[in-house]
C-alpha positions as CSV (number, residue, x, y, z in Angstrom):
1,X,8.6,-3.3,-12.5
2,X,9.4,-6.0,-10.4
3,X,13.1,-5.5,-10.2
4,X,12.6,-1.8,-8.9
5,X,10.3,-3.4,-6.2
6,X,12.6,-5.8,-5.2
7,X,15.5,-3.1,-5.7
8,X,14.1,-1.2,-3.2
9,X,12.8,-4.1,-1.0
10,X,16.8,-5.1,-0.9
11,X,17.7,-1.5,0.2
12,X,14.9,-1.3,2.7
13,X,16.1,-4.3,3.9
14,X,20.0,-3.3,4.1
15,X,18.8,0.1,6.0
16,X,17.3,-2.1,8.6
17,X,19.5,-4.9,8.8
18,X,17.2,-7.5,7.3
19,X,19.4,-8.4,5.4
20,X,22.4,-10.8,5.6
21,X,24.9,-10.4,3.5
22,X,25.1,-6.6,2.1
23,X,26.0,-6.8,-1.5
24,X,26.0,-3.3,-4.7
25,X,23.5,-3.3,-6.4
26,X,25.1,-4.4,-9.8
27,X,25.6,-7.7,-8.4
28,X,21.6,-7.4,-7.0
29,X,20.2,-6.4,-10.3
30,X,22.2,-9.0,-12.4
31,X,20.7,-12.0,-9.8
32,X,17.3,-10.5,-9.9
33,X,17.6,-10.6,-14.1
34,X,18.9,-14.2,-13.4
35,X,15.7,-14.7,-11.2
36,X,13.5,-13.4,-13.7
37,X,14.8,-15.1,-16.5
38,X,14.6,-18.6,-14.9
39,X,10.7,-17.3,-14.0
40,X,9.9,-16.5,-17.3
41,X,11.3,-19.5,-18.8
42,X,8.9,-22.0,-16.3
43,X,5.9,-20.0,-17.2
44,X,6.7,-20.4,-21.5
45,X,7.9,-24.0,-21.5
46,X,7.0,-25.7,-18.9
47,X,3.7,-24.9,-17.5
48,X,0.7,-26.8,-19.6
49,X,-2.7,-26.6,-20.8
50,X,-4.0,-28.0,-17.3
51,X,-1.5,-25.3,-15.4
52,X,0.5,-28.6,-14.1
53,X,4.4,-27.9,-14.2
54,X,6.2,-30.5,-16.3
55,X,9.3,-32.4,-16.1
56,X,11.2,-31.3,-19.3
57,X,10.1,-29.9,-22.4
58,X,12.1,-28.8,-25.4
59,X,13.0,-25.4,-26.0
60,X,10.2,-24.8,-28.0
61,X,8.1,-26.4,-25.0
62,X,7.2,-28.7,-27.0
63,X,7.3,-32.8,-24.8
64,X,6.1,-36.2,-26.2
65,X,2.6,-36.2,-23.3
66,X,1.5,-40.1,-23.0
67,X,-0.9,-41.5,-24.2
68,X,-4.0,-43.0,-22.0
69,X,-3.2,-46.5,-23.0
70,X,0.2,-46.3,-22.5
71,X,-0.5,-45.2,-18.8
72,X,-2.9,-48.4,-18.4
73,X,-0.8,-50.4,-20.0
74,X,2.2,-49.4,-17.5
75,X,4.6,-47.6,-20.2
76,X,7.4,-46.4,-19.4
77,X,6.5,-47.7,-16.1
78,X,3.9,-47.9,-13.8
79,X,5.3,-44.5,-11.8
80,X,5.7,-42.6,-14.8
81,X,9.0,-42.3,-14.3
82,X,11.5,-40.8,-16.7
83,X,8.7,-39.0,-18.7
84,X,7.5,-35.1,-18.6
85,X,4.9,-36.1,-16.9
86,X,6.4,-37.4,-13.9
87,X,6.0,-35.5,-11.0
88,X,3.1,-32.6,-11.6
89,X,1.8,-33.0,-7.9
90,X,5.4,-32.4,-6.6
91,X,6.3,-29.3,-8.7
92,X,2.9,-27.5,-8.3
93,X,2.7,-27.7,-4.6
94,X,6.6,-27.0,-4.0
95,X,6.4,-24.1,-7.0
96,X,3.9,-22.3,-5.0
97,X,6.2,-22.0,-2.5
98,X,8.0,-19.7,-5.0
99,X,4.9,-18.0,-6.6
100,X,3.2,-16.8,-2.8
101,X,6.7,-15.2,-1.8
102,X,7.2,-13.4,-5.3
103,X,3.5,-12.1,-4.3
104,X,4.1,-11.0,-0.7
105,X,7.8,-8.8,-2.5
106,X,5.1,-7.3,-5.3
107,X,1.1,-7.9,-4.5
108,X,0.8,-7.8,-8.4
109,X,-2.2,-9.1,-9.5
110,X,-0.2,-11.3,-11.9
111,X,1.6,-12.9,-9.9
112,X,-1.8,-13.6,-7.6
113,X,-3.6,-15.0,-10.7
114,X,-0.1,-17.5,-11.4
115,X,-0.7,-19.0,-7.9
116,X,-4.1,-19.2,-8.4
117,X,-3.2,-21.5,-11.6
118,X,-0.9,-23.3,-9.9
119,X,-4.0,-24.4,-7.0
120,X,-6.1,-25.1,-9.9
121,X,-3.4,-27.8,-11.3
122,X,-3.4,-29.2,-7.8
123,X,-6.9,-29.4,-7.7
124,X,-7.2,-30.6,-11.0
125,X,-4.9,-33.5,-10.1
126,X,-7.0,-34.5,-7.3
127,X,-10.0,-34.7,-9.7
128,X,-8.9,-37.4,-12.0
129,X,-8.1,-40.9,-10.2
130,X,-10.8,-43.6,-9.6
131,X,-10.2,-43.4,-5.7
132,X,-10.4,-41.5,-3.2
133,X,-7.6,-39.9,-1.7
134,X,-5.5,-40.4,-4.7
135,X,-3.4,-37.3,-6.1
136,X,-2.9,-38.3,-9.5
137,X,1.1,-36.7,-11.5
138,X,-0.2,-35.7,-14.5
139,X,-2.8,-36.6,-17.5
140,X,-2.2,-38.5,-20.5
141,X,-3.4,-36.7,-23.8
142,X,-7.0,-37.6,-23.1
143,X,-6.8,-34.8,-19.9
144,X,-8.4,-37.7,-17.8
145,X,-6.3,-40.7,-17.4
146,X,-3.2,-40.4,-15.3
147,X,-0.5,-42.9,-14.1
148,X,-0.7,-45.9,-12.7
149,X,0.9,-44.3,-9.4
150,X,2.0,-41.8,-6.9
151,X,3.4,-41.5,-4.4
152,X,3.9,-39.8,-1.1
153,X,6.6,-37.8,-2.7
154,X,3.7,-36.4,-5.0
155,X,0.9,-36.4,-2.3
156,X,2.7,-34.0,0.6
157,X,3.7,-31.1,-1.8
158,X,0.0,-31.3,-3.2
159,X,-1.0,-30.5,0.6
160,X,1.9,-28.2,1.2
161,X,1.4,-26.2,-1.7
162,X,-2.7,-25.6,-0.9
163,X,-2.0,-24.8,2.4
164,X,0.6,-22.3,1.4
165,X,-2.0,-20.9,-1.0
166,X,-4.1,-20.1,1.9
167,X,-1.6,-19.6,4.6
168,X,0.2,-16.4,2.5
169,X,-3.4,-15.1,2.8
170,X,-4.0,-15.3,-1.2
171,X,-7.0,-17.1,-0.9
172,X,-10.4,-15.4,-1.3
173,X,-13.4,-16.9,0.7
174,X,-14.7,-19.1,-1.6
175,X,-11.3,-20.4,-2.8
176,X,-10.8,-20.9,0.5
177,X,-14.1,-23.0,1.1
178,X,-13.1,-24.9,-1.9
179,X,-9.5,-26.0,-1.0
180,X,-10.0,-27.2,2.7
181,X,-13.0,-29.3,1.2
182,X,-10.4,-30.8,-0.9
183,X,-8.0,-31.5,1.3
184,X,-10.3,-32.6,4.3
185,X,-11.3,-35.2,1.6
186,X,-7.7,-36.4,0.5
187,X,-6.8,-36.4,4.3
188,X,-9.5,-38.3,5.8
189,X,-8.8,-40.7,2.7
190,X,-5.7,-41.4,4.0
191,X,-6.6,-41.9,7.5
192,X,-8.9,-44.8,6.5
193,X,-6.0,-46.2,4.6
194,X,-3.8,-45.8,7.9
195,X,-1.7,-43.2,6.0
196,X,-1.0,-45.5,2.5
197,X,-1.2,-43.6,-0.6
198,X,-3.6,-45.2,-3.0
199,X,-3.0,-46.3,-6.4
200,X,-5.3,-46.2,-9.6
201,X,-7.6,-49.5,-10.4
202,X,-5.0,-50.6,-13.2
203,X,-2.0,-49.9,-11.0
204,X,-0.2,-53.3,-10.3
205,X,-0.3,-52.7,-6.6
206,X,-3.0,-51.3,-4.3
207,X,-0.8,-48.8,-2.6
208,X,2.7,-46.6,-3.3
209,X,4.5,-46.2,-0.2
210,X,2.8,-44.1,2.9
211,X,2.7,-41.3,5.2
212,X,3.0,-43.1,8.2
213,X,7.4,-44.2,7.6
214,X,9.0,-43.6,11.1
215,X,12.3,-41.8,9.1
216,X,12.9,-38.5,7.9
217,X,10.7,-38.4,4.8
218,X,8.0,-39.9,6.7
219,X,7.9,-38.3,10.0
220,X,7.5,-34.7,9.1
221,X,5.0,-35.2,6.1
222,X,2.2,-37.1,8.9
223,X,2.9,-34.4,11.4
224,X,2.4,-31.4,8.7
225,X,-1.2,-33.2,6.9
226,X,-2.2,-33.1,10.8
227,X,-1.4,-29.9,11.8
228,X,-2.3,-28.1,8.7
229,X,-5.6,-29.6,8.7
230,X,-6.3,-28.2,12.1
231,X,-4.8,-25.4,11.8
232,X,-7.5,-24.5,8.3
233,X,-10.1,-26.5,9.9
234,X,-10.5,-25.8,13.8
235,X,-11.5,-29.3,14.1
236,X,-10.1,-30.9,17.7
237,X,-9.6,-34.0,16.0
238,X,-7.1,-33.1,13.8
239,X,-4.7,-31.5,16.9
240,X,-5.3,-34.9,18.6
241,X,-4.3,-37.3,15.6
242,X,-1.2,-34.2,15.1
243,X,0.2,-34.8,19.0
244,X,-0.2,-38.7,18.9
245,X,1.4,-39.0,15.8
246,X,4.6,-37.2,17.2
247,X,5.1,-39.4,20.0
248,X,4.5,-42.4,18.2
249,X,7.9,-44.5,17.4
250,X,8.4,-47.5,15.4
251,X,9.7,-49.2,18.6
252,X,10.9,-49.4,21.8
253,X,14.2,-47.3,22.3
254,X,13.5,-45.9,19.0
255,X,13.1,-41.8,18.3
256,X,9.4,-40.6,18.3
257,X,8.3,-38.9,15.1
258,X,8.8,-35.4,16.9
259,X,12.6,-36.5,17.8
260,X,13.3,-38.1,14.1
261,X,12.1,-34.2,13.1
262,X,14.6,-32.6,15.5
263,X,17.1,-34.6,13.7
264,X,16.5,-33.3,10.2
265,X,17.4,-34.2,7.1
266,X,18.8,-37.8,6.9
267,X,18.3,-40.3,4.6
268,X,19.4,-44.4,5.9
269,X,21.4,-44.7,2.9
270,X,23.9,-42.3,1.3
271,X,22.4,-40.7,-1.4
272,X,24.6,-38.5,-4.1
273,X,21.1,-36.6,-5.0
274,X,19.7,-35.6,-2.0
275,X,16.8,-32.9,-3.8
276,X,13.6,-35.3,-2.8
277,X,14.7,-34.3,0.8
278,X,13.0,-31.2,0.2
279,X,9.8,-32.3,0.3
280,X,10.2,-33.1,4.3
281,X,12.1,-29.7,4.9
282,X,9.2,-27.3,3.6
283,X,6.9,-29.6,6.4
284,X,9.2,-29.1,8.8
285,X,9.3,-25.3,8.3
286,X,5.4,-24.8,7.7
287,X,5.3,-26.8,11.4
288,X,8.0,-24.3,12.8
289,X,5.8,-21.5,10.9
290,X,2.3,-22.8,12.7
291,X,3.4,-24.3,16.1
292,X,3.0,-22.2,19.4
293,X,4.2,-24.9,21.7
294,X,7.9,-24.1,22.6
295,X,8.7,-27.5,22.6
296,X,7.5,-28.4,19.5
297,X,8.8,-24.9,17.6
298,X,12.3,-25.6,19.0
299,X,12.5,-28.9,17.8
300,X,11.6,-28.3,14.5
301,X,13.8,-24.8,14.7
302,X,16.7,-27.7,14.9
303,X,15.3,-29.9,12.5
304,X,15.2,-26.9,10.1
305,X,19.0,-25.9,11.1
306,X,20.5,-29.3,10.7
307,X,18.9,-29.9,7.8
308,X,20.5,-26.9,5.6
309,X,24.2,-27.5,7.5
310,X,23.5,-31.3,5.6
311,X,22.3,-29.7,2.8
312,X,25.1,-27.2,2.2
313,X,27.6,-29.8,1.6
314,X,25.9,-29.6,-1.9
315,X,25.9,-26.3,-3.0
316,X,29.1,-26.0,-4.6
317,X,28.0,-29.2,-6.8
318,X,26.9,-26.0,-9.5
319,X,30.8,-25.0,-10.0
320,X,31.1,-28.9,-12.2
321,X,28.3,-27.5,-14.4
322,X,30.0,-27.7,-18.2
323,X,28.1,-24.3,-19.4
324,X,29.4,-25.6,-23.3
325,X,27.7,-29.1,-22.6
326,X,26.3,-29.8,-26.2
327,X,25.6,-33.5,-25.0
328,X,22.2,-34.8,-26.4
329,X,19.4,-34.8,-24.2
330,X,16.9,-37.5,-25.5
331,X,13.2,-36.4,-25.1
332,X,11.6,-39.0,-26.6
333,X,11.6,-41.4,-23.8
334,X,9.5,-44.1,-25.5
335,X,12.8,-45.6,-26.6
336,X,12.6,-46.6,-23.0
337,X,9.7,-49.4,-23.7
338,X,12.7,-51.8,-25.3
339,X,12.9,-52.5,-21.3
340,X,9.7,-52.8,-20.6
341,X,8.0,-55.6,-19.0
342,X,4.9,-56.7,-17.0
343,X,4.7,-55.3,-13.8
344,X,2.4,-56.8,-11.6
345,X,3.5,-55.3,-7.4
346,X,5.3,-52.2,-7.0
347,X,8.7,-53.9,-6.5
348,X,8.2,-55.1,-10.1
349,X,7.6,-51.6,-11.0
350,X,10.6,-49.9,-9.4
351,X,12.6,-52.6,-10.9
352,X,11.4,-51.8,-14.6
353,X,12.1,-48.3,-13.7
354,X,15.8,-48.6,-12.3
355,X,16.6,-50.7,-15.2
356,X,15.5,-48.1,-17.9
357,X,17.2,-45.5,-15.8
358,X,20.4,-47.7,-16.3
359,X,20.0,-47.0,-19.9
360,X,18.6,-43.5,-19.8
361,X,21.9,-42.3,-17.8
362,X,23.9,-43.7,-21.2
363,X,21.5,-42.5,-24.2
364,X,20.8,-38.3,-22.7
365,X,24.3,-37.7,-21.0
366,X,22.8,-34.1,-21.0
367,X,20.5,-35.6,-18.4
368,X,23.2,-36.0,-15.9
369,X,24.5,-32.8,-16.3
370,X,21.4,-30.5,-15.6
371,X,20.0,-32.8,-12.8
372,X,23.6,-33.7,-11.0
373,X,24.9,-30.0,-11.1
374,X,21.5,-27.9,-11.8
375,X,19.3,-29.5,-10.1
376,X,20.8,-30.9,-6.8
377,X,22.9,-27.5,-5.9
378,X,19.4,-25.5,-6.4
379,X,17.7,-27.1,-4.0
380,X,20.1,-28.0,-1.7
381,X,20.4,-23.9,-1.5
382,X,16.9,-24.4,-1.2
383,X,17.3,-25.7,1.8
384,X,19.8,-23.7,3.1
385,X,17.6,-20.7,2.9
386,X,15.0,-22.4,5.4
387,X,16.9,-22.5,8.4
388,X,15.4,-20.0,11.4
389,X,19.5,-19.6,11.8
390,X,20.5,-16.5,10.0
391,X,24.6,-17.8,10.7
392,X,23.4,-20.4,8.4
393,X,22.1,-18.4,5.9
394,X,24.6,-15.6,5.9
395,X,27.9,-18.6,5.7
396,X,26.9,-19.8,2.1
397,X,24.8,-16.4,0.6
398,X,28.0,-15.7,-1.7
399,X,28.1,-18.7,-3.0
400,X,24.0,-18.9,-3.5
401,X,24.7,-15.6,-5.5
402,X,27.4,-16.7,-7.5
403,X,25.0,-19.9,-8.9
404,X,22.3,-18.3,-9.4
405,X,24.3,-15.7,-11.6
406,X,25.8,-18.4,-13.2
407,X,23.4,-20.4,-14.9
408,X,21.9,-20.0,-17.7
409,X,18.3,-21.0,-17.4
410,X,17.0,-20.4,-21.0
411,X,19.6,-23.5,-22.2
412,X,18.0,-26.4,-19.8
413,X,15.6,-29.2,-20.7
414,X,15.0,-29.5,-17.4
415,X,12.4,-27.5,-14.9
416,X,14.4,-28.2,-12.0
417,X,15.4,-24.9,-11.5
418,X,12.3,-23.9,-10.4
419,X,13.1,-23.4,-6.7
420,X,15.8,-20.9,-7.5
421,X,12.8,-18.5,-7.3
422,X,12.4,-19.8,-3.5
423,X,16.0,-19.5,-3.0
424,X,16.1,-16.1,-4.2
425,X,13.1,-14.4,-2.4
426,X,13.9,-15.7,0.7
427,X,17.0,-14.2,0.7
428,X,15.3,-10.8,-0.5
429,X,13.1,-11.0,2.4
430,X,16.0,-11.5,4.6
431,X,13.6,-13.6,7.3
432,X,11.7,-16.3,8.0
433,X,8.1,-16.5,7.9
């Protein structure tokens, strides 16, 4: 059913020149099989008991889960790193993203009750840690213990994702009672911490990283918490803390956090992997989506643009995919504990971490693969897609097409390709929100 609604929502769109780039509708109906096939896979393998999207799973969906000891005990590391269980918060609330636009193409009552699965994982995350404000990955096998850590990287798609929930109008009344409570909570958490992300009681620091950063993946994440909590609260407060926070700099001479946003994506160091830069981009555009002030809007309207022309650069990255890689991909990533050590700041758990992913890069070569030329070309497209600038959009849609017809989504370990989904709808819709 849902490629004759999208079928027609394609034409619909072509009659009224929605959309971008016309295309037959072979080439449609083979990407929307493509689509659907990388959707089906997510919900088999990779989505678990506590409807929390995983790292990597066999293809079986079967994945080695921690145990609670071996989070208190920091193993692999204290951030979890380099285990399925890695980054839960992050996939949830950036999948939803996916699962609210596949709704607004169909309003199938499936599709409603996936999203709804995907909150209660979010939710669920924010249930389990020992202090408040803290937005726990994922659970060990005892479905209460989680890592040591997480981050801000985890923390801003848990908001983004609840607020998108809500947002696309999905939300029932009490659902929607139920979520801004939680997030009121988590945000008023980190207010008292002045925007640091707390850790759990055995976590060898007291805080992972913040909110607050005066650079690209800090300013837009403070300036979205702010606005979105104003925007599903009413409360004053929140619109004051959301316009200080954009003219605050880290300095004299330096760019306010509004003007670091106008920039867009840009990360002080090169970085061949750029995907963790979508994490700022979907702030940005859920500020462009809720700001009336012209000023704002238009900055983030650039933000948004520059952004995808960085991001485009890595498209293409999907044409070195080896589709006859038969490299081994090593699941069982307790052979990662022979590096192990005590960790007892954060430094000393980032250190244990980069060593092991020395070794991991060597022992599951089909790691590199799926995450250098899968992963980083999918949301790098990702991006692309966000951009208010339809010239954007419409320069690189052949070559979005051609990858997402490529792969093969059934033969990854990875869940990566999750935001193909985001990529693909948007361009279905052939607008912005």
């Amino acid at each position: 059913m849902l490629v004759n609604v999208l079928f027609w929502a394609f034409t619909i769109g072509i009659a009224h020149g929605m959309m971008p780039v016309a295309t037959d509708s072979v080439l449609f109906g083979r990407t929307n099989d493509r689509v659907e096939l990388a959707h089906e896979e997510i919900w088999h393998r990779f989505i678990d008991e506590y409807n929390v999207l995983i790292d990597f799973a066999d293809y079986d969906g079967s994945f080695i889960r921690p145990e609670a000891d071996e989070y208190r005990m920091l193993k692999p590391n204290a951030l979890a790193w380099w285990t399925p269980t890695e980054n839960g918060s992050m996939f949830n609330g950036l999948y939803l993203d996916a699962i609210c636009r596949r709704w607004a193409l169909t309003h199938q009552e499936a599709d409603k009750e996936k999203a709804r699965r995907l909150v209660k994982g979010l939710l669920f995350l924010a249930s389990v840690g020992d202090k408040s404000g803290f937005i726990a990955r994922s659970v060990a096998t005892d479905g209460k213990t989680p890592p040591a850590m997480g981050s801000n990287d985890q923390s801003s798609p848990w908001f983004y994702g609840l607020w998108r929930y809500v947002y696309a109008g999905l939300a029932d009344d009490a659902e929607r009672d139920l979520i801004v409570a939680k997030m009121t909570e988590v945000a008023e958490a980190l207010v008292q911490t002045g925007w640091r992300i707390p850790t759990m009681s055995y976590s060898p620091s007291r805080y992972r990283n913040t909110f607050a950063a005066f650079d690209w993946e800090g300013a837009p994440r403070i300036l979205f918490v702010t606005k979105a909590m104003h925007y599903l609260t009413g409360d004053d407060k929140w619109h004051q803390r959301y316009i200080r926070a954009t003219q605050e700099s880290a300095g004299e001479y330096q760019p306010n956090r509004l003007e670091i946003c106008r920039q867009g994506m840009h990360f002080e160091h090169n970085k061949t992997n750029r995907w963790t830069g979508v994490s700022g981009v979907v702030d940005l555009l859920a500020l462009w989506e809720m700001e009336s002030d012209p000023k704002y809007k238009r900055a983030y309207e650039e933000g948004l643009n520059s952004s995808a022309e960085s991001a485009a650069e890595g498209i293409s990255l999907w044409r070195r995919f080896d589709s006859g890689d038969t490299q081994f991909f090593m699941h069982d990533w307790r052979v990662l504990n022979q590096w192990w050590r005590p960790q007892h700041s954060e430094q000393d758990a980032l250190d244990v971490a980069a060593t092991q992913h020395s070794e991991l890069v060597k022992i599951s070569p089909r790691r590199v693969q799926e995450l250098h030329y899968m992963r980083e070309p999918i949301w790098m497209s990702w991006i692309v897609t966000m951009a208010p600038d339809q010239r954007i959009i419409d320069q690189y849609h052949a070559e979005i097409v051609a990858m997402i017809d490529t792969f093969s989504y059934d033969t990854f370990y990875y869940s990566q390709f999750f935001p193909v989904e985001s990529v693909w709808y948007r361009l279905v819709q052939g607008r912005r929100e």
